[in-house]
C-alpha positions as CSV (number, residue, x, y, z in Angstrom):
1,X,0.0,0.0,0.0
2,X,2.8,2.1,1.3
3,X,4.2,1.8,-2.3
4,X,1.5,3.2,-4.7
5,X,0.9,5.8,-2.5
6,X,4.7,6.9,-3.3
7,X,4.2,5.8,-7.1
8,X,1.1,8.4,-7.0
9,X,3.1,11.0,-5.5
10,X,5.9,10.4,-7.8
11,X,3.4,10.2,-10.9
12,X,1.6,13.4,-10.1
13,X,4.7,15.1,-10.0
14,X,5.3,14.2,-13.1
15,X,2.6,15.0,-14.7
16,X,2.7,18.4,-13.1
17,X,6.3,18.8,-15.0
18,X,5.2,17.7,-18.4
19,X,2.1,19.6,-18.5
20,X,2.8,23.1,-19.9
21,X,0.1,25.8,-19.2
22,X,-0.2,27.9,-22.4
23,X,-2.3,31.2,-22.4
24,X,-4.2,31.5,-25.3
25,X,-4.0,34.4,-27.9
26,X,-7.7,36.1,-27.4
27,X,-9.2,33.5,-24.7
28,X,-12.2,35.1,-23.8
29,X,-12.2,38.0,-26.4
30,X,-13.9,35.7,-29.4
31,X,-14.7,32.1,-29.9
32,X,-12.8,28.9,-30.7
33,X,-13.1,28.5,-34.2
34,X,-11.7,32.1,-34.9
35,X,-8.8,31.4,-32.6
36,X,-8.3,28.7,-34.7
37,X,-8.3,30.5,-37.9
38,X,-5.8,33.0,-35.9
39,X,-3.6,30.2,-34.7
40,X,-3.3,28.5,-38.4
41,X,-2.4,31.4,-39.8
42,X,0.4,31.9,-37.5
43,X,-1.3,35.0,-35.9
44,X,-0.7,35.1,-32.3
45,X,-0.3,38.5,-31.4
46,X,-1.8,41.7,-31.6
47,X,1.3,42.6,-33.6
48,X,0.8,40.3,-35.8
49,X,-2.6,41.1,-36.1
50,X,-2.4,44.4,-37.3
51,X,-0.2,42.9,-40.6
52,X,-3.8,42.3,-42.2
53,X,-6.1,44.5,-43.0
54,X,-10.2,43.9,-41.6
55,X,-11.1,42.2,-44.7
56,X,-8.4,39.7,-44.9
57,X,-9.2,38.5,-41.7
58,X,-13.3,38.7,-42.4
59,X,-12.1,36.3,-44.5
60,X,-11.0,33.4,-41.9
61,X,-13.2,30.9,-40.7
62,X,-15.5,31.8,-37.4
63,X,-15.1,35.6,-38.1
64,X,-18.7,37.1,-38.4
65,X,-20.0,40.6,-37.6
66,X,-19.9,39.6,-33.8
67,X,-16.5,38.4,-33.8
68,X,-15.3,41.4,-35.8
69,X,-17.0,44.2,-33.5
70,X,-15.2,41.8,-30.6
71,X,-12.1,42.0,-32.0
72,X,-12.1,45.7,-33.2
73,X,-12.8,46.5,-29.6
74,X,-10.1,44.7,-28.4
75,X,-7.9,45.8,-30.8
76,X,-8.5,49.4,-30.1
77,X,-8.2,49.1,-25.9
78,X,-4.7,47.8,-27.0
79,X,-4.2,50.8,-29.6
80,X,-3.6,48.7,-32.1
81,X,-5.5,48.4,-35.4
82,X,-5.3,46.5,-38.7
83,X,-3.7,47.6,-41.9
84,X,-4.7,50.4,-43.7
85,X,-5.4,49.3,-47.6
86,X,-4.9,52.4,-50.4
């Protein structure tokens, strides 16, 4: 008995190592599906965010009306905004 309670101990700790804890690019600002469409594009900043313009990424998969008056807000509390197209 004595020995799976170390072999839990040990395992846990383990598993506390391996797991990494990544913070997601615009959890809680819009939906899955358009972090998706963010993260396959290789866009996961708002740096990198303001390389496109608003109808490039209208464009991307999950990014409606909603998600687009989201994101602009976001985007401007950051004082960031997307690329200007002349």
């Amino acid at each position: 008995m004595i020995n799976l309670v170390i072999m839990a101990k040990c395992l846990s700790s383990i598993c506390a190592v391996n797991h990494v804890s990544k913070e997601d690019f615009l959890y809680g600002i819009l939906a899955m599906p358009a972090r998706r469409s963010l993260e396959k594009e290789k866009i996961d900043s708002l740096e990198k965010l303001c390389d496109y313009s608003e109808d490039e990424i209208r464009q991307f998969h999950g990014f409606g009306k909603n998600t687009m008056e989201k994101l602009k807000n976001h985007m401007k509390e950051h004082q960031v905004s997307f690329k200007n197209i002349h």
